[in-house]
C-alpha positions as CSV (number, residue, x, y, z in Angstrom):
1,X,-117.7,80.5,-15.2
2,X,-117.3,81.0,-18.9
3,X,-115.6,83.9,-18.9
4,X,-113.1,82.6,-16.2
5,X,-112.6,79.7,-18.7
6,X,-111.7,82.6,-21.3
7,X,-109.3,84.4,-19.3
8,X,-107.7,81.4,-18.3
9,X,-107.0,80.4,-22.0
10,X,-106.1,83.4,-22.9
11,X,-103.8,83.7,-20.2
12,X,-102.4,80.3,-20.7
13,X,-101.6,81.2,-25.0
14,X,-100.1,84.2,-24.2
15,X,-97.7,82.7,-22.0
16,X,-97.0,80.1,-24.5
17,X,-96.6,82.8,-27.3
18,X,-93.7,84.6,-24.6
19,X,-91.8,82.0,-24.3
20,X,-90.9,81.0,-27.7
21,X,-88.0,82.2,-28.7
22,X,-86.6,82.1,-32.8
23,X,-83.3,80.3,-34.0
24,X,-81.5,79.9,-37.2
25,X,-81.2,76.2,-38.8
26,X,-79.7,75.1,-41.3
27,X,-80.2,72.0,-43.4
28,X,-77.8,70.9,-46.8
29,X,-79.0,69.0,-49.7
30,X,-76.9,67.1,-52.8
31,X,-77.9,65.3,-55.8
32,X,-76.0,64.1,-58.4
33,X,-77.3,62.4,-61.4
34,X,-76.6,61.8,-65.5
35,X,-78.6,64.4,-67.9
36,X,-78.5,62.8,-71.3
37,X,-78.3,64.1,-74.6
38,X,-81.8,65.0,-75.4
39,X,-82.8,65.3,-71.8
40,X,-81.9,69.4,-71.8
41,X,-82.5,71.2,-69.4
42,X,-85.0,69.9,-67.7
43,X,-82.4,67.3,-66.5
44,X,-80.6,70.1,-64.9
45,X,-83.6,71.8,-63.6
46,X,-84.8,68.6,-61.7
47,X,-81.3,68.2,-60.3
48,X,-81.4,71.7,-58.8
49,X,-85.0,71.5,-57.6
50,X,-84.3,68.2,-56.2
51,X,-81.3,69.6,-54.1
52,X,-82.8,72.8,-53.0
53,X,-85.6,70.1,-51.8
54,X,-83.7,67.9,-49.6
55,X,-81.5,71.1,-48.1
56,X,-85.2,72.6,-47.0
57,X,-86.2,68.9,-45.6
58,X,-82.8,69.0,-43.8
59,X,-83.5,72.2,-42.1
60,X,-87.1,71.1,-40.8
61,X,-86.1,67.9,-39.8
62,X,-83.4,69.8,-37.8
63,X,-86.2,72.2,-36.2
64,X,-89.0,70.1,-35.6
65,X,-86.9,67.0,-34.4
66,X,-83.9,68.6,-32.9
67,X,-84.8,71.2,-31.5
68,X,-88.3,70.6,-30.8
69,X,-89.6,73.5,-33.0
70,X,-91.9,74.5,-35.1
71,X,-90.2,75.8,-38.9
72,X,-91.2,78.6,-40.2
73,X,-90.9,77.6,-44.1
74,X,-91.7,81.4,-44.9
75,X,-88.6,82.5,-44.1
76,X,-86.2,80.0,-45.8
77,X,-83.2,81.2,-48.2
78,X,-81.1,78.7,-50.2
79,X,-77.8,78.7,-51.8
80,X,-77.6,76.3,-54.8
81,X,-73.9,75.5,-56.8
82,X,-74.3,73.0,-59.7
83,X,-71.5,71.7,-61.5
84,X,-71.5,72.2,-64.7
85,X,-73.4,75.1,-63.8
86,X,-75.3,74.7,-67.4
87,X,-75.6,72.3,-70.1
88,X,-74.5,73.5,-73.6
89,X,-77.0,72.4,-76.5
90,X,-75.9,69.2,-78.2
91,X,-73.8,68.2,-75.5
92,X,-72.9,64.3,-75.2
93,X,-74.4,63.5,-72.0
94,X,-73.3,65.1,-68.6
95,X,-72.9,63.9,-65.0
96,X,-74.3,67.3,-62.8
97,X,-73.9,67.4,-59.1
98,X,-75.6,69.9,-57.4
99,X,-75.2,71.1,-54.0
100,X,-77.7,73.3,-51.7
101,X,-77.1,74.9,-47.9
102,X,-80.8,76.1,-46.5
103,X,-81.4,78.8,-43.7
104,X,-84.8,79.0,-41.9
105,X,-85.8,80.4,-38.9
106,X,-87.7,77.8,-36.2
107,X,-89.7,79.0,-33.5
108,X,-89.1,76.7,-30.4
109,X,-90.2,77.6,-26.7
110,X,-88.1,78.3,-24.0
């Protein structure tokens, strides 16, 4: 009896393994915020991190709520374009808008 039990499990997550099948999403991300004059460039780091966050956040929500699937977060790439692209020392104080597309492959089933 267990090892019918077994085989029946293992037949039943095999299954389930072939008939998932992998798609690309993508998700985009912006902030856009005021770095200071002493802030450097931390102020421009945060903005960039805080873009490439929301553009990865776009492209799970998109998987797992969409489409139904599970993300694979492994296999994201991002494309980030600030503007300005740096800060200059001693500058006056700076608006920066960053802007971030995400790719990531999502496993859903069939």
């Amino acid at each position: 009896m267990k090892n019918l039990i077994l085989l029946s499990l293992t037949i039943f997550v095999s299954q389930s393994f072939a008939q998932a099948k992998t798609i690309t999403v993508n998700g985009r991300g912006s902030v856009n915020s005021y770095c200071n004059t002493n802030s450097g460039s931390f102020c421009f780091n945060d903005i960039k991190r805080r873009s490439e966050s929301d553009a990865e956040r776009d492209a799970r929500w998109t998987c797992e709520m969409t489409h139904r699937g599970r993300s694979l977060t492994y296999t994201i790439f991002k494309n980030t374009f600030c503007s300005p692209n740096y800060l200059p020392p001693n500058h006056d104080g700076t608006w920066v808008n960053c802007r971030t597309d995400a790719r990531m492959q999502c496993e859903v089933q069939n």
